[in-house]
C-alpha positions as CSV (number, residue, x, y, z in Angstrom):
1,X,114.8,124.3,129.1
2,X,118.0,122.5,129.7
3,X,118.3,119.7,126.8
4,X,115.8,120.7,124.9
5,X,116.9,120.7,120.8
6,X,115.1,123.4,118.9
7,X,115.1,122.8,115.1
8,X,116.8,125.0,113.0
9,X,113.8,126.0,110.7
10,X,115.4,127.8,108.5
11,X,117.9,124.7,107.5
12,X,114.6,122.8,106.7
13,X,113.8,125.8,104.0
14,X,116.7,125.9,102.3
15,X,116.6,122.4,101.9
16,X,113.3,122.1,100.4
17,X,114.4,124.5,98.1
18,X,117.4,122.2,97.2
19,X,115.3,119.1,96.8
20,X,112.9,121.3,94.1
21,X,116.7,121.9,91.9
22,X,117.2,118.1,92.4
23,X,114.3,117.3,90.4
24,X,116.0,118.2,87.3
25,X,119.8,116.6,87.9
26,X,121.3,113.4,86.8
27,X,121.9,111.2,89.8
28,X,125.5,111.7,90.0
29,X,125.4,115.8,90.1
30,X,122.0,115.2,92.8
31,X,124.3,113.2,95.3
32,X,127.0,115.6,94.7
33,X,124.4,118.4,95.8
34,X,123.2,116.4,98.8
35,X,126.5,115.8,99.8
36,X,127.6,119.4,99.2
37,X,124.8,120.5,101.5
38,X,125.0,118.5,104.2
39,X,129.0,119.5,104.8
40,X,128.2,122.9,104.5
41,X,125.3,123.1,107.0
42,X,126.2,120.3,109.4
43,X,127.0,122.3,112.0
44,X,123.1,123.7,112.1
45,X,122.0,119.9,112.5
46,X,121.2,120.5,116.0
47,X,118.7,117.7,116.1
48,X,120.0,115.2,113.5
49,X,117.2,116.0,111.0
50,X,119.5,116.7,108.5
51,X,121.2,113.7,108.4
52,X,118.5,111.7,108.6
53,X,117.1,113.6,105.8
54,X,120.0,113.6,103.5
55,X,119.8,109.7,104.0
56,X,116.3,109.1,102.6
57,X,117.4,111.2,99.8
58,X,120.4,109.5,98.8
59,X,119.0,106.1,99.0
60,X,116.0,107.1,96.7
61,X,118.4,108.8,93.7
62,X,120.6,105.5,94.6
63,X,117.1,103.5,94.0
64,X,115.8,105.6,91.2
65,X,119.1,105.5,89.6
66,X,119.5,101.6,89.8
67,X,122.5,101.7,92.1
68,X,120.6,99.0,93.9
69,X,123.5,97.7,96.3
70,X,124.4,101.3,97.6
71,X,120.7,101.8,98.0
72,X,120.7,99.1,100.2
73,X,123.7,100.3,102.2
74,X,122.3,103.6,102.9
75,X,118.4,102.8,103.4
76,X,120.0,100.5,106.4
77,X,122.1,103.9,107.3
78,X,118.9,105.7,107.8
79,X,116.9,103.5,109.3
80,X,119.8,102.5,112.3
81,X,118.7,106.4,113.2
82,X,115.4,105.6,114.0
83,X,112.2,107.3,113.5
84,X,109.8,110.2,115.6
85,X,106.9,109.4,113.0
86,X,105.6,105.5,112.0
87,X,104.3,106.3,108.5
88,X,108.2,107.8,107.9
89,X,109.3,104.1,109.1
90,X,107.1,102.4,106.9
91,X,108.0,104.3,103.9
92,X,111.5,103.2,104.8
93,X,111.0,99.8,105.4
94,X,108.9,99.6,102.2
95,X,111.4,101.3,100.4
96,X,114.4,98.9,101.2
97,X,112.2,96.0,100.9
98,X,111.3,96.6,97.4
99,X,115.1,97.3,96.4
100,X,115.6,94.4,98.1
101,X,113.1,92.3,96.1
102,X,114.5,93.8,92.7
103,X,118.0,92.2,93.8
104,X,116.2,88.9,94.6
105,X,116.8,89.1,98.3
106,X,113.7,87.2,99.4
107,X,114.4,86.2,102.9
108,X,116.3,89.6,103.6
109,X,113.1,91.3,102.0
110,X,110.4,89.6,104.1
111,X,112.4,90.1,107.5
112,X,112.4,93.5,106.1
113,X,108.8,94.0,105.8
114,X,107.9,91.7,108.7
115,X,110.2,94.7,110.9
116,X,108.3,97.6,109.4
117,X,104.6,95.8,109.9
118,X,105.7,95.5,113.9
119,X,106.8,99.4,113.5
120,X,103.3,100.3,111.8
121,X,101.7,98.3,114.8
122,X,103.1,99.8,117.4
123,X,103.4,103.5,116.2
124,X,101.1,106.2,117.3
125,X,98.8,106.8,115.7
126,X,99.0,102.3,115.1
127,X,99.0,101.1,111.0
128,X,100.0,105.1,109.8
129,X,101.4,105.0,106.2
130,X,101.6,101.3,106.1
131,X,100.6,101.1,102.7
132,X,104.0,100.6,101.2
133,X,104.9,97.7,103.1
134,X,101.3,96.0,101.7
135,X,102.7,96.6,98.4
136,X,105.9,94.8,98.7
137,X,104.2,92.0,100.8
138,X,101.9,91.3,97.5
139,X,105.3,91.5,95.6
140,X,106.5,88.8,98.1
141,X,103.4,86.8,96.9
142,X,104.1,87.2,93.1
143,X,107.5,85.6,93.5
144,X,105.8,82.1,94.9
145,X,107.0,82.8,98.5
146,X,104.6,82.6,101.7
147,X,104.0,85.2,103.9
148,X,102.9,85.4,107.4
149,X,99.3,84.6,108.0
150,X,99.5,88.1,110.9
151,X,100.4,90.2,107.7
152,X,96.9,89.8,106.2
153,X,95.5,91.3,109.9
154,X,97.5,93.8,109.9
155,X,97.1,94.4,106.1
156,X,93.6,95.2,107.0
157,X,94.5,97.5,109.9
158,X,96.3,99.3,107.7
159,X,93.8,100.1,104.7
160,X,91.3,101.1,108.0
161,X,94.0,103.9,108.7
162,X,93.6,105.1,104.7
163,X,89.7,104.9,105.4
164,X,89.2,102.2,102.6
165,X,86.2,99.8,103.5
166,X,87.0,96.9,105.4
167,X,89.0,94.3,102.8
168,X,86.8,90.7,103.0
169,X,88.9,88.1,105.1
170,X,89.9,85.2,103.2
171,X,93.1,83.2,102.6
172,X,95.7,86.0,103.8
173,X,97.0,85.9,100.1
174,X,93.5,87.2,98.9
175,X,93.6,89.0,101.9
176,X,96.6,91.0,101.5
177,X,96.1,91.4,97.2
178,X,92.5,93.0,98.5
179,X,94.1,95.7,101.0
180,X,96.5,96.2,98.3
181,X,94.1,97.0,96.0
182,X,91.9,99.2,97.9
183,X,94.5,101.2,99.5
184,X,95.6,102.2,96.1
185,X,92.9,102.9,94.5
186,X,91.2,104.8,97.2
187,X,90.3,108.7,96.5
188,X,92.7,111.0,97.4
189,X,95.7,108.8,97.3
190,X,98.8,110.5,98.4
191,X,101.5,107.8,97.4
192,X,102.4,105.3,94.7
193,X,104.4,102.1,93.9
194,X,107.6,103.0,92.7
């Protein structure tokens, strides 16, 4: 088929088995790696997964490594790329919105999560790996700020798609605090707050 891209598989191995040696590196020497890789296997990129890829990993050594502002820089790199999968988006948009909140970007972190929400909505399957963003929507909260009365609806959307109970409606504070809450403490969990 004319057009078609076919992933280069074997790219995808070799870097998982880089990101197992990054474990164990100081930030500097992981971005170096990252960096390294990426030149020397850009030309088997043939979809862009690499790229995108080498993106998320540099803006979480950035985050882990308190290199906030850079963090910021290259979450926003990554996520003008776009995204095949909505729980991948969320993570995103959850991730920049809590680096975002650590550098007391309020308003820059609620238009962030307010994006990612609509991205979780209208993904397929719709609310997939929202859980993030319902994490830094409480942090919102704890810093005195409103939120949106729609984020506690889709708050609850979203701990249905982890296959928590249904959180009690109330205020969309108590609302969100609850989906919060169950989401994380729900067997099985898969992620946590960072």
């Amino acid at each position: 088929m004319a057009g078609v891209q076919v992933p280069d598989l074997k790219l995808r191995e070799d870097y998982e088995a880089l990101v197992l040696e990054l474990r164990g590196m100081d930030p500097e020497n992981a971005l170096r790696a990252i960096d390294d890789f990426e030149r020397r296997n850009a030309n088997r990129d043939t979809d862009g997964w690499l790229r995108r890829t080498v993106l998320t990993h540099r803006a979480l050594v950035l985050r882990s490594s308190g290199d906030l502002e850079a963090a910021v820089e290259v979450y926003r790199k990554r996520l003008a790329l776009g995204f095949s999968d909505g729980g991948l988006a969320a993570s995103h948009f959850a991730g920049l919105g809590a680096v975002l909140l650590r550098l007391g970007r309020f308003v820059e972190a609620e238009a962030v999560v307010a994006e990612g929400f609509e991205e979780v909505r209208t993904s397929v399957p719709p609310f997939r790996g929202g859980g993030g963003l319902v994490s830094v929507a409480v942090e919102l909260l704890d810093t005195g700020r409103p939120v949106p009365d729609y984020w506690a609806e889709y708050a609850r959307s979203i701990a249905l798609s982890y296959g928590v109970s249904v959180v009690p409606s109330g205020t969309p504070e108590t609302t969100l605090r609850a989906a919060s809450a169950s989401i994380r403490s729900r067997p099985g969990r898969t992620w946590s707050r960072s």
